[in-house]
N, C-alpha and C positions, 0 to 999 in steps of 0.2 A: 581613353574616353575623354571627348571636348567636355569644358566646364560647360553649366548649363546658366543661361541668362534669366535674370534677376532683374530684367530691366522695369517687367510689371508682374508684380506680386499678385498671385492668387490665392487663396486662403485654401488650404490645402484638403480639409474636410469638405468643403465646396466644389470642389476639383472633383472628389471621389466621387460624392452621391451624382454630382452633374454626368459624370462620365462625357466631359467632353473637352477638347484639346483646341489649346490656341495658338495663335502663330501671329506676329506683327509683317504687316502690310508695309510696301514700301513706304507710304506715305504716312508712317506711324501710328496708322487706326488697327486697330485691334479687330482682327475676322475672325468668325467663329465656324468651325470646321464641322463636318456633318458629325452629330453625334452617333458615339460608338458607345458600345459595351465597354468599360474599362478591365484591361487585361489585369486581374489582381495575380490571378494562377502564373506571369510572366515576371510580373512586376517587384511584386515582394514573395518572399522564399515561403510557399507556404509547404515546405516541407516540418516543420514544427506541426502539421497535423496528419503526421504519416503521410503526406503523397508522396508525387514525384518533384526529384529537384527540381528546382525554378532556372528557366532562361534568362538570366541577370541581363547578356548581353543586349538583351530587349530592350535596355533601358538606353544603351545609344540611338537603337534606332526608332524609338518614342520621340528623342532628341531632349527627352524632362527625367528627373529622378525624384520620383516618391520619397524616399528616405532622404533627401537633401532637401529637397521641399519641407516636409516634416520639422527636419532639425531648424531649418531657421525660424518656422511659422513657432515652434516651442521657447527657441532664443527669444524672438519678439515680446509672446506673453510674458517670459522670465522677464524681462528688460521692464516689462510695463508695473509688474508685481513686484519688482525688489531691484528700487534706480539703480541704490547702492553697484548691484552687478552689473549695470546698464555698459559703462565701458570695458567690462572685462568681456560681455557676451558679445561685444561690435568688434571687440579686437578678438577673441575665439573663431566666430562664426559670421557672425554679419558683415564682415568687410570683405570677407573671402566669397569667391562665384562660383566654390566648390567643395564636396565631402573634401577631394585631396587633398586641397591644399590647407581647407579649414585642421584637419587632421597634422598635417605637415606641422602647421603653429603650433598647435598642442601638443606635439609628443618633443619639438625642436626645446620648448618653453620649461617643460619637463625634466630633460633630457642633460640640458646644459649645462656646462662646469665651467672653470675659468681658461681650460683650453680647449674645452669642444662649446662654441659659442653658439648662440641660438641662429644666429643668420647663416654657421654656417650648417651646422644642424637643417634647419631648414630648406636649404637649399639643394640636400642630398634627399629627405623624403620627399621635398614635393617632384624631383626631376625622376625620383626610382617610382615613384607612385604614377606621376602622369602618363609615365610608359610602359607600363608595366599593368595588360589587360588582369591580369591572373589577380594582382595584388588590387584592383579595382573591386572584383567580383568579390572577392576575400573578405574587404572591408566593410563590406556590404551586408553579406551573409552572416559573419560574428558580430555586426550590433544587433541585427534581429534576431538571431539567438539569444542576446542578452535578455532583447525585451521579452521574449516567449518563455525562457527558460527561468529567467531570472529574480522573483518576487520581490525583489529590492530596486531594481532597475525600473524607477518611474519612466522616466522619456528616453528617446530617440541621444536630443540634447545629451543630459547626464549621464550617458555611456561615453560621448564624444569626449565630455570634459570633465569627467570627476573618476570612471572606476577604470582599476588599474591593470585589472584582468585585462579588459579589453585594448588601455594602451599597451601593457607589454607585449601582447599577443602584435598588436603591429608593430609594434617596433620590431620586433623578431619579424615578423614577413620581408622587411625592407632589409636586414641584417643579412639574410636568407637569399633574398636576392643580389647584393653585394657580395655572398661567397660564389655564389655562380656566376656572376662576370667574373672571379678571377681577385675581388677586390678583399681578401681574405684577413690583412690586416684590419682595415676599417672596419669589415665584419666582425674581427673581434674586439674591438674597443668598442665598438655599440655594446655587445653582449655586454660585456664588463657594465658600463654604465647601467643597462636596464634593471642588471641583476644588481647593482648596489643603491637605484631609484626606489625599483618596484618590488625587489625582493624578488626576483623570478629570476632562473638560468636557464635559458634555452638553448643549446650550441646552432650557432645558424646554418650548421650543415644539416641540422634535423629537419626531419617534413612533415610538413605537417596542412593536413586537408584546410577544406572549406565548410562555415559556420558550426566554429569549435566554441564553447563556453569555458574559460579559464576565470571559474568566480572565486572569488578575490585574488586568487593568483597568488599569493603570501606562501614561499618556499617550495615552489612548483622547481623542477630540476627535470631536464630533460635530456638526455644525453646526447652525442654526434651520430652514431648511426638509428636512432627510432625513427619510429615514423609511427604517423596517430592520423589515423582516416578520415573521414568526412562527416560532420555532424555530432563528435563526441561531445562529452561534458566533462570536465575534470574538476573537482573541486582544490580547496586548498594542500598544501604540503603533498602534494602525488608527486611521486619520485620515478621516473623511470631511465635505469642504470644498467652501469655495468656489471662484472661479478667479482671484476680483479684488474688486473693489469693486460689483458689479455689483449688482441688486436684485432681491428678489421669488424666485419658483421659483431656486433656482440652488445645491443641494447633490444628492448621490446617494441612487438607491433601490434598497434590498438586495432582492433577491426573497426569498420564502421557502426555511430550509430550506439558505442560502447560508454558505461558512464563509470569514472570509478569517485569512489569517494573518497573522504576527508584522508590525507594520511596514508592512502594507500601506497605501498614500497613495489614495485616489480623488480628483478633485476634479470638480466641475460637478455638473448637472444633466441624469449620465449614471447607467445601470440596470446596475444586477448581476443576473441573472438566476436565475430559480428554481433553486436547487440546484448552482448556479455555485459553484468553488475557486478563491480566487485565495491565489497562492504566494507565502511570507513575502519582503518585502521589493519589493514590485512597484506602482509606479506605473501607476494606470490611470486614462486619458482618454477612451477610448470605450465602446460601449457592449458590455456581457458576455454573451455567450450564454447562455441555461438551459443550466442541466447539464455546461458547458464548463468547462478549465483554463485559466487562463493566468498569463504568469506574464515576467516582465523587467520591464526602464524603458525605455521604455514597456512596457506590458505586453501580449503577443501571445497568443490563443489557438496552445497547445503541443497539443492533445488534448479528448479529453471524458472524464466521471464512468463508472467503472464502477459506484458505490456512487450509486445516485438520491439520498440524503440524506449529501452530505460533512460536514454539520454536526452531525451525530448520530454518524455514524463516526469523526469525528475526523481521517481519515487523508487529510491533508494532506501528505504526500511526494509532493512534485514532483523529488524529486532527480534520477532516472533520465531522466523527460521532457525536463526543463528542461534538462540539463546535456547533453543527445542536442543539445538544442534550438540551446545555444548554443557546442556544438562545433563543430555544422555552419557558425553562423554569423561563428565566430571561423576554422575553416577560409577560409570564404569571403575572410573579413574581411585571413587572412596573405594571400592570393596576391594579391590587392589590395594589398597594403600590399608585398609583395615588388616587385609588378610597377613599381609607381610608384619603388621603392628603385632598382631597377636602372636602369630607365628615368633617375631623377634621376644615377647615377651614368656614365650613358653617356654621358648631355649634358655633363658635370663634364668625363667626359674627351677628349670633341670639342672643347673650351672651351679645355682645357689644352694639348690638340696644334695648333689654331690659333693661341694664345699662344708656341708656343716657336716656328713657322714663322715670324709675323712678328716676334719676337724677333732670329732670326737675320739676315733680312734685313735690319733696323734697324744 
């Protein structure tokens, strides 16, 4: 994807409602092209309201990018609201003629130690990024995830440059793409670095789809062979492992569209299911239904999805189910646990009244 020129700013909400596209004339005047319908259903991923994914690729052959548009037209206000930031946000975002490369300084700036240097940092994401169609679309789709799914995620901006879900998640794609050239050292000294940055372990041989939410990201571990679909949501500390020392196929696959929450442990070379919720803090061993809740240690299907996409919605409240769920089985669990009490205490006292019979007779 060519950068897109910056040569004359147009105010980006202005853009929208005009719904109309410009282009510079040879002689530097600005023509204005017959007005169109602006493609939103192309442009930005309005799969966050259940449709159909979005044709990102659209966005070369527009020749302008909405979401880079955005992020500067946010840097500028930022810049004008708080000087202070004014050259941190020219050196993030404004100096750059592009998401990639804007991105590229951010995660190089990040990333850096006193032998992985920022230039040269830099000059490995923005070359994996510019060539790299897949990891264009990627970047795209997981900040508007952020802002759709995210309630903390004010701007476009402040995904770019503050939350770490969102860098680590690219750092791994560019990781990810260096194990597939072949470049499997580098690959793993990225991983190293991210995971001791950002708190996240990703093996860059893992795959992982398009506009995923890794929010906050803080002890997310992912193993080498998973793979996690298109569209999920993962919250923090989600683990997905292996069972032992075993080899080959042997981590879990998220279906599409799947959310798990806070905490959540899977391990093996067991399926989560299309559109599946599993509820913060729940160990899962087998395999998850589409569409299904579950939710314990182990973790038991409680219910299924009224909402086809939990991971769009967000609404991960299993309280009501799960705590139905584990009344009943804690009820169960006392008269059990009574019956044996009693039982143990009735032998206690046959034991004792035998003892004092032949006591006396002694």
């Amino acid at each position: 994807m060519g950068c897109v020129s910056d040569k004359r700013w147009e105010s980006f909400p202005e853009m929208l409602s005009a719904g109309l596209s410009l282009e510079e004339t040879e002689d530097g005047e600005q023509a204005t092209l017959e007005s169109v319908q602006f493609p939103y259903e192309k442009v930005f991923p309005v799969y966050a309201m259940s449709l159909s994914k979005p044709d990102t690729d659209s966005v070369v052959n527009l020749g302008h990018d909405p979401i880079w548009d955005a992020v500067r037209e946010e840097a500028k206000l930022e810049a004008e609201k708080e000087p202070i930031l004014s050259s941190f946000l020219y050196a993030s975002i404004l100096a750059h003629d592009c998401l990639e490369k804007a991105l590229a300084f951010v995660l190089a700036n990040r990333l850096q130690n006193p032998t992985l240097l920022a230039t040269q940092l830099m000059d490995i994401f923005s070359h994996v990024m510019m060539n790299d169609r897949d990891i264009q679309r990627s970047i795209r789709l997981d900040v508007q995830a952020f802002i759709d799914r995210d309630p903390a995620c004010l701007s476009y901006s402040s995904a770019l440059l503050y939350l770490k879900g969102y860098h680590s998640l690219q750092s791994y794609r560019v990781a990810h793409a260096l194990w597939n050239q072949g470049r499997k050292l580098l690959a793993l000294a990225l991983q190293s670095r991210i995971s001791e940055v950002f708190g996240v372990d990703i093996h860059p041989a893992a795959k992982i789809g398009d506009g995923i939410l890794l929010d906050h990201g803080t002890g997310v571990v992912i193993g080498e062979t998973a793979i996690v679909g298109n569209r999920v949501s993962l919250m923090h500390g989600v683990t997905l492992g292996g069972t032992g020392k075993e080899t080959g196929d042997r981590h879990p696959k998220v279906g599409d569209l799947a959310l798990l929450g806070a905490c959540v442990t899977v391990l093996g070379n067991i399926k989560i299911g299309e559109g599946a919720m599993v509820a913060a803090g729940s160990l899962v061993l087998k395999h998850v239904p589409p569409h299904s809740m579950v939710a314990g240690t182990p973790a038991q299907v409680i219910g299924s999805m009224d909402e086809q996409d939990p991971s769009l919605t967000m609404n991960h409240d299993a309280t009501k189910e799960f705590f139905k769920h584990v009344a009943v089985g804690s009820r169960d669990g006392q008269s059990k646990y009574n019956w044996m009490m009693n039982t143990r205490m009735a032998g206690i006292e046959v034991h004792c009244q035998v003892a004092v019979q032949l006591g006396d007779r002694l």
